[in-house]
C-alpha atoms as a printed R data frame, in Angstrom:
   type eleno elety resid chain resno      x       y       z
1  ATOM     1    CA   UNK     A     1  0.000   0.000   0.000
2  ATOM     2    CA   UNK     A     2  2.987   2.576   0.668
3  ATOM     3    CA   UNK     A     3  4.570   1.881  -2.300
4  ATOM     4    CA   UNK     A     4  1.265   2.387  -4.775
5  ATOM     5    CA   UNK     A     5  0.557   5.856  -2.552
6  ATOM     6    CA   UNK     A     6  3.815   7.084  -3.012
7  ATOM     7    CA   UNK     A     7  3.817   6.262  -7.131
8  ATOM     8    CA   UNK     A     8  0.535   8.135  -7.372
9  ATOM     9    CA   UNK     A     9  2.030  10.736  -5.803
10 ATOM    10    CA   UNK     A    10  5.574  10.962  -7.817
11 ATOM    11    CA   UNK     A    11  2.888  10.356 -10.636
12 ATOM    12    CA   UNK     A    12  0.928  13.835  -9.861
13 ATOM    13    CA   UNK     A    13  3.772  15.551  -9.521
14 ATOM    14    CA   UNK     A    14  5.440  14.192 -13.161
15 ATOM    15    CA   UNK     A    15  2.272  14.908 -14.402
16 ATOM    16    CA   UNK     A    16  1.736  18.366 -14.911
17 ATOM    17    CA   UNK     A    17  5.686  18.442 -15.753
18 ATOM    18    CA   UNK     A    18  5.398  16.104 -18.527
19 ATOM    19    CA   UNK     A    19  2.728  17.467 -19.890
20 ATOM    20    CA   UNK     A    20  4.110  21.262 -20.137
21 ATOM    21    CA   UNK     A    21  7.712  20.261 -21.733
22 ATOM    22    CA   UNK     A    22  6.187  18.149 -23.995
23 ATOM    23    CA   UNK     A    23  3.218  20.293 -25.007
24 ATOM    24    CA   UNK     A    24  6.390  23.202 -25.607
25 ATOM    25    CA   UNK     A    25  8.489  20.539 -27.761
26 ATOM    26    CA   UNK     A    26  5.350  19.046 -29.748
27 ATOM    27    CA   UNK     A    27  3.941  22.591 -30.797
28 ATOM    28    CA   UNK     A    28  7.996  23.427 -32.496
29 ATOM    29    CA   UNK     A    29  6.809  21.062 -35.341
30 ATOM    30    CA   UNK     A    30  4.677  22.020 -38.447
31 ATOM    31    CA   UNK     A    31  2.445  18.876 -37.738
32 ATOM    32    CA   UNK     A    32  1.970  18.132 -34.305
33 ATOM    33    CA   UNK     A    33 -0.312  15.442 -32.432
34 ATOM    34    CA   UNK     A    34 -2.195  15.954 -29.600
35 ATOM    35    CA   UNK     A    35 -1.595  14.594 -25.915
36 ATOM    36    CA   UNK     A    36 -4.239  12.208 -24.507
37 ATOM    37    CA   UNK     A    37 -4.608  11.776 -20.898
38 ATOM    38    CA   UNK     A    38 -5.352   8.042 -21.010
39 ATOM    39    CA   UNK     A    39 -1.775   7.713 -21.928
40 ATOM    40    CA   UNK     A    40 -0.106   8.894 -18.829
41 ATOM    41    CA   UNK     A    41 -2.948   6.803 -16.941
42 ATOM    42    CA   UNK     A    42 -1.272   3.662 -18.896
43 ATOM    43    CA   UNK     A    43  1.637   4.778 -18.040
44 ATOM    44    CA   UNK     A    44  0.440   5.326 -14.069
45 ATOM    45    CA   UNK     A    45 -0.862   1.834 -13.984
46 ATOM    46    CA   UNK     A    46  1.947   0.206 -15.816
47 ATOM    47    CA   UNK     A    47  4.525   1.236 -13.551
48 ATOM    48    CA   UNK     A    48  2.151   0.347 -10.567
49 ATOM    49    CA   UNK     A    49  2.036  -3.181 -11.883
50 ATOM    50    CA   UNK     A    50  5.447  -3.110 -12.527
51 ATOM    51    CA   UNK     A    51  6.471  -2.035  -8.908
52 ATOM    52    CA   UNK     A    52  3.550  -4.489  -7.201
53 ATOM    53    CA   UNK     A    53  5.389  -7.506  -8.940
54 ATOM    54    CA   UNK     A    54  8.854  -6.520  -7.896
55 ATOM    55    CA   UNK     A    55  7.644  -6.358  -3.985
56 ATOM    56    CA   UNK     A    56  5.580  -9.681  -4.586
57 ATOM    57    CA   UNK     A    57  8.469 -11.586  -6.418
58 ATOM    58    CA   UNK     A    58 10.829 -10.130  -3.235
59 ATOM    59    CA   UNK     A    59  8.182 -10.919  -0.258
60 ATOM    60    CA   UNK     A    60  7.863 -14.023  -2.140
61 ATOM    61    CA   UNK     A    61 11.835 -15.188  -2.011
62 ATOM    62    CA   UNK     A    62 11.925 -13.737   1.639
63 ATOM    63    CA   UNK     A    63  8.914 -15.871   2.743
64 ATOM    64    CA   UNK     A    64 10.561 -18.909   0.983
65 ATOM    65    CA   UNK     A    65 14.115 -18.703   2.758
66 ATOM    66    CA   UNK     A    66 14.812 -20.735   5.572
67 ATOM    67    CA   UNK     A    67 15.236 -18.345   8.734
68 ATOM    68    CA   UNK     A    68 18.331 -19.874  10.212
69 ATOM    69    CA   UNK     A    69 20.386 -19.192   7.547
70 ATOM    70    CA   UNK     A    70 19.442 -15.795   7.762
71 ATOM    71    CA   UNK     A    71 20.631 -15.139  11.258
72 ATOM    72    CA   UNK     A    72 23.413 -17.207  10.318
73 ATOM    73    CA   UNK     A    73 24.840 -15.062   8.273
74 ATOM    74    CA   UNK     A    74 23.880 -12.080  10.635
């Protein structure tokens, strides 16, 4: 839950950021698209994903290891 509160808010704070440089280097060409929202949204939710399966594949190897060898090796 941290993590996914503290990527929205890195998120609304990239936001507004991303969306002013790029709207300054997209309107220096002759043809020029326009920005849609739901693409920083997929962008917000991929790197959610991405960040919730890189805390579940590391809870996951922590849960697995045997705790003696860990305070072993402490």
């Amino acid at each position: 839950k941290e993590i996914v509160v503290l990527i929205i808010i890195s998120n609304l704070i990239a936001w507004p950021v991303a969306w002013y440089l790029m709207d300054l280097w997209l309107n220096s060409f002759a043809y020029h698209v326009t920005m849609d929202p739901v693409l920083y949204l997929l962008a917000s939710v991929g790197t959610i994903l991405i960040a919730l399966a890189t805390v579940s594949s590391q809870t996951i190897r922590a849960a697995q290891t045997n705790p003696s060898n860990t305070l072993r090796n402490e």
